[in-house]
TITOR-873177 format. One line per 2 residues: number of its first residue (from 1); their letters; for each residue y, z, x of N, C-alpha, C. Coordinates in pm, whole numbers, m for minus. Each point is the difference from the previous one (the first is absolute). Example, Ala and Ser with C-alpha at 12.3 -4.5 7.8 and 13.67 -1.06 7.14 Angstrom:
! residues 2
1	AS	m569/780/1319/119/0/m89/120/0/90 | 105/m72/m35/119/6/82/109/73/m77
//
This chain:
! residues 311
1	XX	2312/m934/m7787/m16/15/143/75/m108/74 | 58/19/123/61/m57/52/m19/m55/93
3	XX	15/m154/70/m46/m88/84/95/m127/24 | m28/m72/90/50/m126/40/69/m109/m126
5	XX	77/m35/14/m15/m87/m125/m66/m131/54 | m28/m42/96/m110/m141/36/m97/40/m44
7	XX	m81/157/m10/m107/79/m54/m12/13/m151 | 136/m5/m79/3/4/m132/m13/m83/m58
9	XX	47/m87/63/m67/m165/m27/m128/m60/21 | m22/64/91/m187/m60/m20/m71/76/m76
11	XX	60/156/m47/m111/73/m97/9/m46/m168 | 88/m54/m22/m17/m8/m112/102/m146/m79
13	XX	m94/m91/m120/126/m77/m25/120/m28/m33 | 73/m21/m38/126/m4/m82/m17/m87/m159
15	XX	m12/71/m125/2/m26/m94/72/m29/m109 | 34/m109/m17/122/24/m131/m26/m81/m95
17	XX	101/18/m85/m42/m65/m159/m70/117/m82 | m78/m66/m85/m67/110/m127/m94/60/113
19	XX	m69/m35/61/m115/112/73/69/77/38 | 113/66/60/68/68/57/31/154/m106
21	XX	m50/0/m115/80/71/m112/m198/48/3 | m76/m96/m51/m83/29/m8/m105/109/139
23	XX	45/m44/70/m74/84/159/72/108/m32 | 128/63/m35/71/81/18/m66/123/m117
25	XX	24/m32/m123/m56/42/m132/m150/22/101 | m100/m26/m26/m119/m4/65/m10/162/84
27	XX	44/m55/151/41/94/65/29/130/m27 | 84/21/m122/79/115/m14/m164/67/m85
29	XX	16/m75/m127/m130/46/m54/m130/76/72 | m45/m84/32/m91/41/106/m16/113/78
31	XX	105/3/92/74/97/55/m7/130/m101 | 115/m1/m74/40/99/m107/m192/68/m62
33	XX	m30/m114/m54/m136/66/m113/m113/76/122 | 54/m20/145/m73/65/64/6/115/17
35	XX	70/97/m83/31/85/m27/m97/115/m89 | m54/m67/m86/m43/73/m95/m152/m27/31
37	XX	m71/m131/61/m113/m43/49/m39/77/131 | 124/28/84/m81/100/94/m45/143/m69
39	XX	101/m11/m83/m14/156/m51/m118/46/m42 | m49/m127/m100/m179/m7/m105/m52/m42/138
41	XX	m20/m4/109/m61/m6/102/m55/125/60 | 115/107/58/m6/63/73/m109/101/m113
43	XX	m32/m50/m88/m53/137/m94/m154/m75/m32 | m73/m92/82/m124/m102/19/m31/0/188
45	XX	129/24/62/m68/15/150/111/99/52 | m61/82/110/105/63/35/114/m52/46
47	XX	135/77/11/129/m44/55/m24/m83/172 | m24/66/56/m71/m50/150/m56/m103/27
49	XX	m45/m57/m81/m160/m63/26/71/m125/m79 | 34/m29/m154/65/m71/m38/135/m81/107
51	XX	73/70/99/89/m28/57/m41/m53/126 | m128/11/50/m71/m100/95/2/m79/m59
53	XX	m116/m53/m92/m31/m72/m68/100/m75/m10 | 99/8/m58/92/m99/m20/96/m86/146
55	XX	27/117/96/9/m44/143/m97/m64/35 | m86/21/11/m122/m85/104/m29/m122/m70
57	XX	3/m20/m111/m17/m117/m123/68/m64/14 | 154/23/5/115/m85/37/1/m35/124
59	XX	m34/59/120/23/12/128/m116/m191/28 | m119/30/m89/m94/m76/20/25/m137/m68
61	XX	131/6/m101/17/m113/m127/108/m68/99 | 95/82/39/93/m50/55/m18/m84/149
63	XX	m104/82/56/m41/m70/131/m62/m129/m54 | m76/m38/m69/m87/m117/m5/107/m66/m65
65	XX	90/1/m78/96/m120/m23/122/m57/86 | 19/127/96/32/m46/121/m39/m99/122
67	XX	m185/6/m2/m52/m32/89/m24/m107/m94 | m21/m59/m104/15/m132/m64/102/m53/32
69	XX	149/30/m25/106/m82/52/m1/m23/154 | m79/102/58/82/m52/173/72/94/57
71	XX	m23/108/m73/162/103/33/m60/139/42 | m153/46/m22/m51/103/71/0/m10/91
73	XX	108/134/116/m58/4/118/70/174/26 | m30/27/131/m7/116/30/131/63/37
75	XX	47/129/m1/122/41/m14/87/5/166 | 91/m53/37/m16/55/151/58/105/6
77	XX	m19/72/153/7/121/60/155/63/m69 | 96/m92/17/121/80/m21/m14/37/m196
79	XX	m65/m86/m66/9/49/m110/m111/135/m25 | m57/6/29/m111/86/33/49/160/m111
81	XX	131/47/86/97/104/m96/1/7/m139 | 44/m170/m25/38/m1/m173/m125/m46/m97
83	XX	m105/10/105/m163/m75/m75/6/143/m37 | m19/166/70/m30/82/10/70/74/m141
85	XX	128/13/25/127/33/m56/m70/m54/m137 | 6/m98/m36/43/m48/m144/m164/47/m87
87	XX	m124/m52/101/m99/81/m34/m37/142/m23 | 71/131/51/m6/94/m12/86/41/m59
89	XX	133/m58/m19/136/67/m46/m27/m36/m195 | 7/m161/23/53/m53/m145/m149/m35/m82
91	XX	m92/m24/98/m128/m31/m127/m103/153/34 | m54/54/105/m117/91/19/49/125/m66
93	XX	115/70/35/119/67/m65/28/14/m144 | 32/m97/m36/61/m20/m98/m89/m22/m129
95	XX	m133/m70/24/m74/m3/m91/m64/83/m26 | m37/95/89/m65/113/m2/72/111/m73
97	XX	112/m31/25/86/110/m85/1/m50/m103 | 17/m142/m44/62/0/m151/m121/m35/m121
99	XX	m126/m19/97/m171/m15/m53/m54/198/m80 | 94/46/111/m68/144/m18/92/54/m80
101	XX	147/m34/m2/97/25/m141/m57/m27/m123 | m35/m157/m22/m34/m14/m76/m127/51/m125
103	XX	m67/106/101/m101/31/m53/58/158/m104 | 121/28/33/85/105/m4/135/m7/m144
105	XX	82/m104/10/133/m23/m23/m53/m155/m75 | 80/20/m128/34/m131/m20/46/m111/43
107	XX	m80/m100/9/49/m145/55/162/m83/m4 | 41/15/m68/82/m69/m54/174/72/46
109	XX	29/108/23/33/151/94/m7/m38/122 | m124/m39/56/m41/16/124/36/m151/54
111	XX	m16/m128/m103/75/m125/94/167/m5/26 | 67/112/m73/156/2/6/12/114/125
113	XX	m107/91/3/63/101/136/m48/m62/103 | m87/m69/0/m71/m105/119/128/m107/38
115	XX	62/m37/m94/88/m104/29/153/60/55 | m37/102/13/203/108/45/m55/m30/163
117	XX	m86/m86/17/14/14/173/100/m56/78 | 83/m96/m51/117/m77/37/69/60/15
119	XX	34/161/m82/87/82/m1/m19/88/129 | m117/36/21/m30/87/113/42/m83/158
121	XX	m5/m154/m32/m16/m56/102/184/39/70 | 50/m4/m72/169/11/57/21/85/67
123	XX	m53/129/m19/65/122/84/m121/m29/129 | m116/m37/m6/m67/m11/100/61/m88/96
125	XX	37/m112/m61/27/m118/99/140/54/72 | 96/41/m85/101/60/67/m41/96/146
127	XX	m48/116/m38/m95/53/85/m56/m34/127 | m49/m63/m11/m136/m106/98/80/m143/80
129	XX	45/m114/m98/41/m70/56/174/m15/25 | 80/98/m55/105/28/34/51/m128/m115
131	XX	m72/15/m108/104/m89/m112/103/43/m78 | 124/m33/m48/77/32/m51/m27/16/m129
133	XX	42/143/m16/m29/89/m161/112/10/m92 | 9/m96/m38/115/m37/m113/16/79/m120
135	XX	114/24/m67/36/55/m133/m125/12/m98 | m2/m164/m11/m71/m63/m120/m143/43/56
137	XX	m91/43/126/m109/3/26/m31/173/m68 | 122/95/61/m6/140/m18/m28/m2/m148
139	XX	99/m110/m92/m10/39/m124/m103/m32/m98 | m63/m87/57/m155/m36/m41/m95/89/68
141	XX	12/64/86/m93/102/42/12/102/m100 | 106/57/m34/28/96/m98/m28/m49/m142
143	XX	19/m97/m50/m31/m60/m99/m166/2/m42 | m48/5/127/m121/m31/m31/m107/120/15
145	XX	106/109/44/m117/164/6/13/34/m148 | 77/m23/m58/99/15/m154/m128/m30/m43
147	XX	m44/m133/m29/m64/m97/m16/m143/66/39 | m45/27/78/m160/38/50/m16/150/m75
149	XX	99/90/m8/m4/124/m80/16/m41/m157 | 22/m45/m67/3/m81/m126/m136/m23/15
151	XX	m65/m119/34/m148/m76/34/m103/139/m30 | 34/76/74/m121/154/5/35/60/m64
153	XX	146/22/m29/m17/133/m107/m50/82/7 | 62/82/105/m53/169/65/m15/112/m130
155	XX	39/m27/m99/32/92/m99/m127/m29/m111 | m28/m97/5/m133/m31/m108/m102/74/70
157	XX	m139/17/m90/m90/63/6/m71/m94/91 | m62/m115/m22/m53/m107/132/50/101/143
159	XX	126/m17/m8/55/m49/161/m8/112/44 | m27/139/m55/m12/130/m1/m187/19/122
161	XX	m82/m74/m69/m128/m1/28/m7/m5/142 | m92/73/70/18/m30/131/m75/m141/63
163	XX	m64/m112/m86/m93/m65/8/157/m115/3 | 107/m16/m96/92/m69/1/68/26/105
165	XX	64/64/51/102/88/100/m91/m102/103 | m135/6/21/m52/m38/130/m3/m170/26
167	XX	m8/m42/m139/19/m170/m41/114/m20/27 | 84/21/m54/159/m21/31/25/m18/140
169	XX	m15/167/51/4/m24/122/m44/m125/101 | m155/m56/m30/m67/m94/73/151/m142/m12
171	XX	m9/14/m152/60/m159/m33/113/38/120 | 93/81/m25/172/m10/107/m66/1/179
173	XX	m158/90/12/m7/m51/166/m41/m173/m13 | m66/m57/m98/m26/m135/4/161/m64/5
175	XX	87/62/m54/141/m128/21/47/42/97 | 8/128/89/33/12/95/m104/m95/119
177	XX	m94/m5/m13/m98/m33/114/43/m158/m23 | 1/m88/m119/49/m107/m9/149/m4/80
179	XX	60/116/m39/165/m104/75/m41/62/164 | m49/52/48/33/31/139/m133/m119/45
181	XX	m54/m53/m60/m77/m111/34/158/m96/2 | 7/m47/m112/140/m88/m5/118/26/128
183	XX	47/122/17/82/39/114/m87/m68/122 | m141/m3/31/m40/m76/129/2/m145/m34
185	XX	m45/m32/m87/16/m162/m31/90/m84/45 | 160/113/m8/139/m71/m11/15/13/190
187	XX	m69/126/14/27/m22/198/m106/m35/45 | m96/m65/m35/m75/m116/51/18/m92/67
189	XX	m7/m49/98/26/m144/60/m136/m85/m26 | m37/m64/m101/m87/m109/m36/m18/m88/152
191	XX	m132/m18/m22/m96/m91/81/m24/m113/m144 | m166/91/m65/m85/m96/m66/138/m38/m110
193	XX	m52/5/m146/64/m57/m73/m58/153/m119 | 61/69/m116/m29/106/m96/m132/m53/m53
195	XX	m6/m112/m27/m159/m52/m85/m107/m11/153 | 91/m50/79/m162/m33/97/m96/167/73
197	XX	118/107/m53/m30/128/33/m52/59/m98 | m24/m23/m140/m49/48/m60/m116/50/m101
199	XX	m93/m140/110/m144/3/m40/m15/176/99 | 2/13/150/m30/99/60/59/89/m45
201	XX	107/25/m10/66/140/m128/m79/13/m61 | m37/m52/m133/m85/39/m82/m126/27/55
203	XX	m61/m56/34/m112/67/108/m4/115/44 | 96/m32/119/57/165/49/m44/108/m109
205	XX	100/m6/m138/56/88/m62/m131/39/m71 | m106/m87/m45/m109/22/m39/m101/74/54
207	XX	m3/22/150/m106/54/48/71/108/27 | 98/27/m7/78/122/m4/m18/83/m105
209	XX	21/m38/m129/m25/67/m150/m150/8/m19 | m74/m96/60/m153/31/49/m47/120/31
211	XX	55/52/122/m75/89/94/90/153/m128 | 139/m43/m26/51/104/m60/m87/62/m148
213	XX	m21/m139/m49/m143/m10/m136/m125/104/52 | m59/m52/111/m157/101/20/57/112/20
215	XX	93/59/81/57/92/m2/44/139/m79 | 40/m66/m113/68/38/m119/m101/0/m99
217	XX	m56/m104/m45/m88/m36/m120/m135/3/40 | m63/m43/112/m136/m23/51/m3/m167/m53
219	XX	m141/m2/m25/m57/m170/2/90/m21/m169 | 27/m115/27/20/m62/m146/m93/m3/m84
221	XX	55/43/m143/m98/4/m111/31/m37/m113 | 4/m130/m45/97/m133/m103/m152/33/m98
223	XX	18/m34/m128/m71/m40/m77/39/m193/m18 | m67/m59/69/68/m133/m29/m31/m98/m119
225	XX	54/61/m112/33/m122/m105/98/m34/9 | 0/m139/m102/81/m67/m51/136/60/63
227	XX	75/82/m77/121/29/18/42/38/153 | m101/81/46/37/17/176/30/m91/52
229	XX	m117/m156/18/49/m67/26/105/m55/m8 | 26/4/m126/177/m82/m22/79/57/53
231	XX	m7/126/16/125/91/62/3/m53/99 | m118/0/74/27/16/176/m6/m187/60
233	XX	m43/m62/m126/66/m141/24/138/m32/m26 | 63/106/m110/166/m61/44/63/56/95
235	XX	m73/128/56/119/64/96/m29/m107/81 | m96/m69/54/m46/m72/109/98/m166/25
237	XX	m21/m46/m126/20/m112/m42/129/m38/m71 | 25/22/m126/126/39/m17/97/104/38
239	XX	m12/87/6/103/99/47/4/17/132 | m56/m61/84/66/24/179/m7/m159/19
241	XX	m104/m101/m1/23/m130/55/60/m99/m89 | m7/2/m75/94/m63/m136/187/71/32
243	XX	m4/95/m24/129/124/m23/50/m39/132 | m35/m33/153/40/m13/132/12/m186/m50
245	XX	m72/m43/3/99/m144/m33/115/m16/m51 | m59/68/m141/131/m11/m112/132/62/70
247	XX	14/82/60/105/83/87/64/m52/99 | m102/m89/49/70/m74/147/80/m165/m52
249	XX	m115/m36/m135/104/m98/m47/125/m34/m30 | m19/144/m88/137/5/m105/130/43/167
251	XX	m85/97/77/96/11/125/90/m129/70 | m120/m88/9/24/m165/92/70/m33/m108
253	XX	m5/m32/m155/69/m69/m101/123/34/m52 | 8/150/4/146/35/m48/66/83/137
255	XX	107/28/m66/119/67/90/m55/101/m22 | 16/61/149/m59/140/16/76/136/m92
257	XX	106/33/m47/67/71/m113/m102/m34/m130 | 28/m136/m22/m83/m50/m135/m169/105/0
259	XX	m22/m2/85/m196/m36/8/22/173/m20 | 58/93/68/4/137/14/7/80/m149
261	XX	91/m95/m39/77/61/m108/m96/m22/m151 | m24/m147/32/m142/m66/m116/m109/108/20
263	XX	m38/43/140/m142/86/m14/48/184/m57 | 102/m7/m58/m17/105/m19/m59/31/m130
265	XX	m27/m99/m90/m76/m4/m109/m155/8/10 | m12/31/123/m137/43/m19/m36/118/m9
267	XX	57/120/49/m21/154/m89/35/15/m147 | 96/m100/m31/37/25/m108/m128/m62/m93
269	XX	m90/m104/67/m80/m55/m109/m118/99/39 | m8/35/123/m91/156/1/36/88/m109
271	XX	98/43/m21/m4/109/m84/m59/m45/m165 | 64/m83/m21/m44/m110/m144/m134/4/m35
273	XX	m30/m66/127/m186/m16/19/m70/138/m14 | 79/82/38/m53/155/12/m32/53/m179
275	XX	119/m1/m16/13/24/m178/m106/m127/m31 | 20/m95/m39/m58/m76/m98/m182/12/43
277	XX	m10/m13/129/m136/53/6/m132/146/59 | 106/100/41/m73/118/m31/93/80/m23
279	XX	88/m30/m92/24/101/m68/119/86/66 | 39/m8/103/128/53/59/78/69/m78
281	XX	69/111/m32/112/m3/m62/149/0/48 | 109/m11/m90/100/15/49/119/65/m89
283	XX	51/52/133/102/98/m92/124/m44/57 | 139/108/m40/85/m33/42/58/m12/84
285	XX	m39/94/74/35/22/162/m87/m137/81 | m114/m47/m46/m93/m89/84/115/m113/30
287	XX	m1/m28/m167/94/m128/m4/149/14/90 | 92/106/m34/80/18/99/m17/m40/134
289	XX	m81/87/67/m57/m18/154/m49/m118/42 | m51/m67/m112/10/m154/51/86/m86/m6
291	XX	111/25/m9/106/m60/m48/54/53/101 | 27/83/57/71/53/100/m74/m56/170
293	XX	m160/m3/m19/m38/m8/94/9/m166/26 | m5/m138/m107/69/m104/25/126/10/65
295	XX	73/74/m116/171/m24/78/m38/3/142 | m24/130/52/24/28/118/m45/m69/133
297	XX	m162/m96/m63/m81/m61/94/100/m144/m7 | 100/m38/m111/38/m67/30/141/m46/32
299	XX	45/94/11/127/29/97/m53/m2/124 | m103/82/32/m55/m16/176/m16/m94/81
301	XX	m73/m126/m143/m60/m128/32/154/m79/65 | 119/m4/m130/114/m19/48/65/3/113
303	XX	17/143/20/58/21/146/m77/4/100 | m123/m15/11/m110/m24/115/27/m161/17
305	XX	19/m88/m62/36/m166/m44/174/m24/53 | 67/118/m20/143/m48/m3/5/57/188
307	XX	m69/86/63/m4/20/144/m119/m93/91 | m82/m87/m103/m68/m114/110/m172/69/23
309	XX	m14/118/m115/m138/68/30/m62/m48/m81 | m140/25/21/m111/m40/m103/m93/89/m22
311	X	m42/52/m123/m73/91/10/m166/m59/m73
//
């Protein structure tokens, strides 16, 4: 997300030496194995209800370590848009879709079509903010439908099911709803600072997937052992307030190309995590399509970097 750089500097430190390798590794992990942990989740609480939970948890983790440093405060009026935007577009949106995929589609599938949103973001931004749509952007767009039809495999018996067809579907509106979140980010004119907005986002986005939860599911109904808890303590804890540090660090610490290009190992350790712990399989086409869907996310990253964008 994009902001001030006097703002990027107060959100986060600058790290180097051996911690710098270590936050990074960390990060990705984390990130990545969250893959297969939402998945043994969504099948202990519903898709809905799990995806509050983890918004409002974070919304509540992140505010109080804010308001320990000094740095909680309230969003003003002109940001008001991108509190809204990023809460409904990239977290209320998005989790909801890829909470309720998951209950559907394999995990590990679903963090590589989740991650083609960089790709979607080009023709949008072209579109919308009148950005220039380069060779190299068209050809990573194409690269990367190649790539998402490989991933599903319209021709296997899975992708045939109408229960898959409808997962799939969710995951590509979740990367779409992510980049046209991203497309407002970039025509934003910043007030607060991306971190000082994102205790209320998450908030926001929580009582949003809330009302969508009673709605959809009725009252929540967790059996809470052991393992629930852990789930819904890492989405909380590690995987959104841990995973949002680690992100803004490695952002403040490395060159912005570097940091883009390093996180793309985190679907890839999604998919890993997927296989080694429930069992995922993979075939030939999977492996292809991920290979295609890197290339392509990272050619995008490239020429989004070589025209001055950030996605």
């Amino acid at each position: 997300m994009g902001g001030r750089t006097g703002d990027r500097e107060r959100e986060a430190p600058v790290v180097s030496g051996a911690a710098l390798p270590a936050i990074a590794v960390a990060t990705i992990v984390v990130l990545g194995l969250n893959w297969p942990i939402m998945s043994t989740g969504v099948q202990a609480i519903t898709p809905m209800w799990l995806a509050s939970m983890r918004l409002l948890g974070a919304g509540v983790v992140v505010g109080i370590g804010m308001g320990m440093t000094g740095r909680l405060r309230l969003p003003g009026r002109s940001d008001y848009s991108i509190v809204l935007s990023v809460a409904a577009l990239r977290l209320a949106i998005v989790y909801g879709l890829v909470f309720s995929a998951l209950a559907i589609v394999p995990p590990g599938r679903s963090s590589m079509l989740v991650y083609t949103s960089s790709l979607w973001t080009a023709p949008l931004a072209a579109w919308l903010l009148r950005e220039r749509l380069t060779a190299l952007k068209v050809g990573a767009v194409l690269i990367g439908v190649v790539g998402v039809v490989l991933l599903i495999e319209p021709w296997g018996a899975d992708a045939s099911a109408t229960g898959s067809v409808a997962g799939y579907g969710m995951l590509l509106g979740a990367a779409l709803a992510t980049a046209a979140g991203t497309v407002h980010i970039r025509g934003h004119r910043w007030t607060g600072s991306p971190l000082s907005l994102m205790p209320w986002q998450l908030l926001l986005a929580g009582v949003l997937t809330s009302i969508a939860a009673i709605a959809l599911e009725g009252a929540p109904r967790v059996d809470w052992d052991l393992s629930a808890v852990a789930i819904v303590a890492y989405q909380i804890v590690l995987a959104t307030a841990f995973g949002l540090w680690g992100l803004l660090t490695l952002g403040r610490s490395l060159p912005a190309l570097s940091t883009s290009l390093l996180l793309m190992a985190v679907p890839v350790v999604g998919v890993l995590g997927s296989v080694a712990f429930v069992g995922e399989g993979l075939t030939g086409a999977t492996v292809g399509g991920m290979a295609l869907v890197l290339a392509a996310v990272g050619s995008s990253v490239v020429a989004d970097h070589a025209t001055g964008n950030r996605t």
